[in-house]
C-alpha positions as CSV (number, residue, x, y, z in Angstrom):
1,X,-7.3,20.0,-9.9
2,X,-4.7,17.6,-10.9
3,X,-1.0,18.8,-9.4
4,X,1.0,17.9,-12.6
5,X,3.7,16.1,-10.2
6,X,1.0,13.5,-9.1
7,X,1.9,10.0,-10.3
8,X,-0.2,7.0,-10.8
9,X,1.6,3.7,-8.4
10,X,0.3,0.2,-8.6
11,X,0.1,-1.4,-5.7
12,X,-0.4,-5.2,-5.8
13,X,0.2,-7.9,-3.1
14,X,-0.9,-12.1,-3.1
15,X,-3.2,-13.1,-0.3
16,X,-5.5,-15.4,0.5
17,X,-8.8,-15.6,-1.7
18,X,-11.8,-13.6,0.0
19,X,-9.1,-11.7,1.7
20,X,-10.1,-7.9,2.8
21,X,-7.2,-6.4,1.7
22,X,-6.1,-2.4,1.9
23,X,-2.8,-0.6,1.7
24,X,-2.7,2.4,4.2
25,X,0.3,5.0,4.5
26,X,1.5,8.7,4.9
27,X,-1.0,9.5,1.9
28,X,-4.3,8.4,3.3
29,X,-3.2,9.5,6.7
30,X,-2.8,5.5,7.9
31,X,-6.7,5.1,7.3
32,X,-6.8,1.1,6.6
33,X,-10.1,1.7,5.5
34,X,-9.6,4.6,2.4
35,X,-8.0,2.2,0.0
36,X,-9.3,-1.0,-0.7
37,X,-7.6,-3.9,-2.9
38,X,-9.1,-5.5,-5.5
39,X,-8.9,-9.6,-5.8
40,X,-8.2,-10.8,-8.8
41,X,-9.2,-14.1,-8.9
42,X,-6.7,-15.0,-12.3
43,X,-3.8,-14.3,-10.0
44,X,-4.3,-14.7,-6.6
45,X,-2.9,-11.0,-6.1
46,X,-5.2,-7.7,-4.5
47,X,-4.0,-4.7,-6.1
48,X,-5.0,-0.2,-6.6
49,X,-3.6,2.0,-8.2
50,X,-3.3,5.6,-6.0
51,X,-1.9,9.1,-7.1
52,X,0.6,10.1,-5.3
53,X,2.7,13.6,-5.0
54,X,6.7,13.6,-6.2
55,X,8.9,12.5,-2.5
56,X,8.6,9.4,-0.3
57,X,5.9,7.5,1.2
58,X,5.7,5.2,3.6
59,X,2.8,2.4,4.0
60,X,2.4,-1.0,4.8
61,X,-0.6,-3.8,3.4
62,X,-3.6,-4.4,5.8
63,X,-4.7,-8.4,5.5
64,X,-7.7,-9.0,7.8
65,X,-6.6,-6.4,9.8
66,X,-3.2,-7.7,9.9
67,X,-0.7,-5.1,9.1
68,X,1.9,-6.1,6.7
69,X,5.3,-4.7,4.9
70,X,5.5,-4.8,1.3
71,X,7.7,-8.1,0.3
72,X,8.4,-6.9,-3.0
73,X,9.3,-3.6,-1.7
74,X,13.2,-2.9,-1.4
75,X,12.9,-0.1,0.7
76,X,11.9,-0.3,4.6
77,X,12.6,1.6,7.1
78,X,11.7,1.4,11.1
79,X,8.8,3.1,12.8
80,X,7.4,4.3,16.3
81,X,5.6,1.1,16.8
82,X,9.0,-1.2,16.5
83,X,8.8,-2.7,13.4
84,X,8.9,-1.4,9.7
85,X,7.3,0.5,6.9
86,X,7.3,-0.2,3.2
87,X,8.9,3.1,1.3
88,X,8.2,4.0,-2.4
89,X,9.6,7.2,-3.8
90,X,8.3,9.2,-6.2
């Protein structure tokens, strides 16, 4: 059952071609492996789209099993490991 507050957010980062390329955050419980990126070869960029529930959300962009901040986002904010999150707000 779709919660009516759910909203669809594109997420889209460049990377190297043939990159493996996820996003992970507080809505797939940090699981670098739940949502994938798709290359598209046009652009260069790896991008989903992902529902997510009205507040904030933290993630961050997994490259080769590098984790990565946003650099688009404009929103980061520090975390238990000593470096930062990516934030989006619903």
């Amino acid at each position: 059952m779709k919660k009516s507050a759910d909203k669809q957010v594109r997420f889209e980062l460049e990377a190297e071609a043939g990159s493996a390329v996820a996003v992970a955050g507080t809505f797939n419980d940090w699981d670098p492996t739940k949502t994938p990126m798709k290359e598209n070869p046009d652009s260069g960029k790896f991008a989903t789209a992902v529902k997510l529930a009205s507040g904030r959300h933290e993630y961050k962009f997994v490259v080769n099993g590098e984790w990565r901040v946003d650099p688009n986002c404009p929103e980061w904010t520090p975390n238990d490991c000593g470096s930062l999150n990516s934030v989006v707000t619903v």
